[in-house]
N, C-alpha and C positions, 0 to 999 in steps of 0.2 A: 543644217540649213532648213528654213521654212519650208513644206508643202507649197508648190508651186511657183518658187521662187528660182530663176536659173543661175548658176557658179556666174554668168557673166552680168546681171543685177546685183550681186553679192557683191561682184569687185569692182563693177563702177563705182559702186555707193562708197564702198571702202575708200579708194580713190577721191572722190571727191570729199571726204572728209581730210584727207591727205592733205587734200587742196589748199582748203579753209585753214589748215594748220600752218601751211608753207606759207600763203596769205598774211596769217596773221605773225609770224615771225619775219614778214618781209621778205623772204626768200622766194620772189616774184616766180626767177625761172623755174625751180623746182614746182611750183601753184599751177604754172601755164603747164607743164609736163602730164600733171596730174590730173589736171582737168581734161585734157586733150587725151589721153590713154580712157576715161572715164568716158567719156565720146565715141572712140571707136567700140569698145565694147555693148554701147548704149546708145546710137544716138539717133533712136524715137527721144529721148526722155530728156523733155526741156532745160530739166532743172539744169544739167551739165553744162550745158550750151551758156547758159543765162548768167552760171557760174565766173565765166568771162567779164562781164561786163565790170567788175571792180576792177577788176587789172588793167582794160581797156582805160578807165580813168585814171588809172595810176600812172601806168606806162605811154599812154594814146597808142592811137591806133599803128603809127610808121613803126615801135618798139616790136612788134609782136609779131615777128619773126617766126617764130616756131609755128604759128596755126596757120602757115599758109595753107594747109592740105587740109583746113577744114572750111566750110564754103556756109555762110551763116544764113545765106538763103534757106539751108533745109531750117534753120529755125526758125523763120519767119513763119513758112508750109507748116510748118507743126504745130507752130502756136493758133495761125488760123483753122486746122483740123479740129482744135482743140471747143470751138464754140458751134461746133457743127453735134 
């Protein structure tokens, strides 16, 4: 593991490559799974969050069931952090 890098940076990212994969073989719920694990381990870190939004157009928004425990407000807070 990289200098500075912590085991749960390593397994977001892992995860959200997971993502992109389940993604792109269409295996929507495994995507939403991955991403959302990728979040709790991470979720300062926008890219995860943002990660959603293909699936939110795939699926819309009443589908997505599984992120109820995730609250997209903290995205918003963090992408405004982000120009400060």
């Amino acid at each position: 593991m990289a200098k500075g890098v912590s085991s749960a940076a390593v397994q977001a990212e892992q995860l959200k490559q997971d993502g992109n994969l389940y993604f792109k073989k269409n295996r929507l719920g495994a995507a939403i799974d991955a991403y959302t694990e990728a979040i709790t381990f991470c979720p300062d870190v926008p890219v995860y969050w943002i990660s959603f939004w293909p699936l939110i157009g795939e699926l819309g928004t009443s589908e997505l069931h599984s992120v109820d425990t995730l609250d997209f407000r903290e995205l918003i807070k963090l992408l405004n952090g982000m120009g400060q």
